[in-house]
Structures are given as structure tokens and as C-alpha cells.
C-alpha positions as CSV (number, residue, x, y, z in Angstrom):
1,X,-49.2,-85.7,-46.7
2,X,-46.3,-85.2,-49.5
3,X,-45.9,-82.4,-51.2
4,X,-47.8,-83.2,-54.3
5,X,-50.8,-83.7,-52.0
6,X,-50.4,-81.0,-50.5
7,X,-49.7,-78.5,-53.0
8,X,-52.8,-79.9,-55.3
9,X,-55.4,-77.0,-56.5
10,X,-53.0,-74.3,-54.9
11,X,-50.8,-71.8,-56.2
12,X,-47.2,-72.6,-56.1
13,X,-44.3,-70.2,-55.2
14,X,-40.6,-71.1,-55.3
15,X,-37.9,-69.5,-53.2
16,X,-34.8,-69.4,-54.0
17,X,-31.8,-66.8,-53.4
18,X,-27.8,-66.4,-54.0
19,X,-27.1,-67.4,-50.7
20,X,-29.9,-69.6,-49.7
21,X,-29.2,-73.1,-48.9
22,X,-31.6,-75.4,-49.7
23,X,-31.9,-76.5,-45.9
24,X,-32.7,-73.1,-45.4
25,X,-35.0,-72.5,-47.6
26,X,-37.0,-75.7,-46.9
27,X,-37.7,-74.1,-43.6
28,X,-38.7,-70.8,-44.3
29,X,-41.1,-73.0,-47.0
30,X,-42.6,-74.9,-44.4
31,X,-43.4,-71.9,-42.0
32,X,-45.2,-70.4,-44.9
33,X,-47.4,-73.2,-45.3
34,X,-48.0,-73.5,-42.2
35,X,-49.4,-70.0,-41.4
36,X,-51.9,-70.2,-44.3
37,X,-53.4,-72.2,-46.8
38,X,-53.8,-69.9,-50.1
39,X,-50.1,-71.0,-51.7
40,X,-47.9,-73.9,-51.7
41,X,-44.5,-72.8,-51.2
42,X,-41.5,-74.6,-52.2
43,X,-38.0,-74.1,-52.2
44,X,-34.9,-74.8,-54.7
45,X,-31.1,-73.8,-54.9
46,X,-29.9,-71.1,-56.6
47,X,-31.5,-71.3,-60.7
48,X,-27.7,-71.0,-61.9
49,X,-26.1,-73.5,-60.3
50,X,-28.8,-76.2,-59.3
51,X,-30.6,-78.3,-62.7
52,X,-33.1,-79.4,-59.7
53,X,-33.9,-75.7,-59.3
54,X,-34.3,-74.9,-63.2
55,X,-37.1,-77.8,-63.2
56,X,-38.7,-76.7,-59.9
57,X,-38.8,-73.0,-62.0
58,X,-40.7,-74.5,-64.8
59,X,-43.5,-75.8,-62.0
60,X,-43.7,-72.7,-59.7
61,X,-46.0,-70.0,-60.9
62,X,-44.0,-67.3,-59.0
63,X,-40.9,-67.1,-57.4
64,X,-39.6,-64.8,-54.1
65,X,-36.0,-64.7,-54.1
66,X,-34.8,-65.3,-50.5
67,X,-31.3,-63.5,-49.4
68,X,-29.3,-63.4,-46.6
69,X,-27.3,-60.6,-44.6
70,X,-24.0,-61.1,-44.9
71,X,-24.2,-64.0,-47.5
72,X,-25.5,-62.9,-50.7
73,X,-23.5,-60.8,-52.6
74,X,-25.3,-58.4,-55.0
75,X,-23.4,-59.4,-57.9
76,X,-25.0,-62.9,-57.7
77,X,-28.2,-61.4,-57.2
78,X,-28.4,-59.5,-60.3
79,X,-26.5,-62.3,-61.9
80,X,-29.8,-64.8,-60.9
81,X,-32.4,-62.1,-61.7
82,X,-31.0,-62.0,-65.4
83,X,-31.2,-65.9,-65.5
84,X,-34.8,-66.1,-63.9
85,X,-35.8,-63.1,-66.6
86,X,-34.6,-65.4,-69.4
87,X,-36.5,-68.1,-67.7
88,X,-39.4,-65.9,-68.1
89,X,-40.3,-66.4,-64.2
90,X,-42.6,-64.3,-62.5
91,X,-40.9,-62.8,-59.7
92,X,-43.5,-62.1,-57.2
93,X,-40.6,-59.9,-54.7
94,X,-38.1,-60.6,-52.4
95,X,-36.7,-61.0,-48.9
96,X,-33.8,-60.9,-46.9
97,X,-32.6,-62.4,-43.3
């Protein structure tokens, strides 16, 4: 199924983080979906650097910011938090690996 198909009549929640490469997040996006079937989860680049990401913003209803030890620097976190606020995104929490 693509993801359109699959993410039809469910909620959908966008990961993204600082340090998160999109392979990465991909992943981590399709574990979630595979251990339950209440969300779609999809994943994006960092929101400051990645056009792709900004549009994927606009269709998520949420987004979990996804970090990694030793990668993401908090400086960049903040930085992203200030440009999702702006964005007016609902962010639903965060994680880090």
C-alpha cells in the first residue's frame, strides 16, 4: 500500500529532529506503524533546512521531534522548536536515541 493509502482516516504524526536523517527517521516511522494502527507516522528532515519538511509540517497534525545522542546539539534543538512554534505545529513530545 503507499502511504496515502495507508495513512487515509488516520491521524498523522511527523518526526523530525536536529540530527535526524531522514533514512533514519523513515525507520523509526515504519516500526511505529507497524506496532499499531491508531496514527500514521511519517518522517521529514529537519523544518529549517528541508522545504520537503515545511510541506510535510503543514499535513501532519502533530509532530515528535526525534534526537540523537551524540548528534543533536541543543542549540539546534531550540533553534527548530522556535521555527515549528512559528509554524504553529503541535508538538506532541519528543525522543532521543
Amino acid at each position: 500500500a503507499n502511504t496515502e493509502q495507508a495513512a487515509k482516516g488516520k491521524r498523522t504524526i511527523l518526526l523530525t529532529g536536529s540530527g535526524l536523517t531522514l533514512d533514519e527517521g523513515e525507520k523509526i516511522a515504519a516500526k511505529l506503524n507497524e506496532m499499531q494502527d491508531a496514527l500514521h507516522f511519517t518522517a521529514a528532515e529537519n523544518v529549517e533546512r528541508s522545504a520537503d519538511a515545511v510541506r510535510a509540517l503543514s499535513d501532519a497534525e502533530g509532530v515528535v521531534l526525534v534526537e540523537k545522542v551524540n548528534r543533536s546539539a541543543l542549540r539546534k534543538v531550540y533553534s527548530q522548536m522556535e521555527r515549528l512554534n512559528r509554524s504553529d505545529a503541535k508538538v506532541l513530545g519528543y525522543f532521543v536515541f
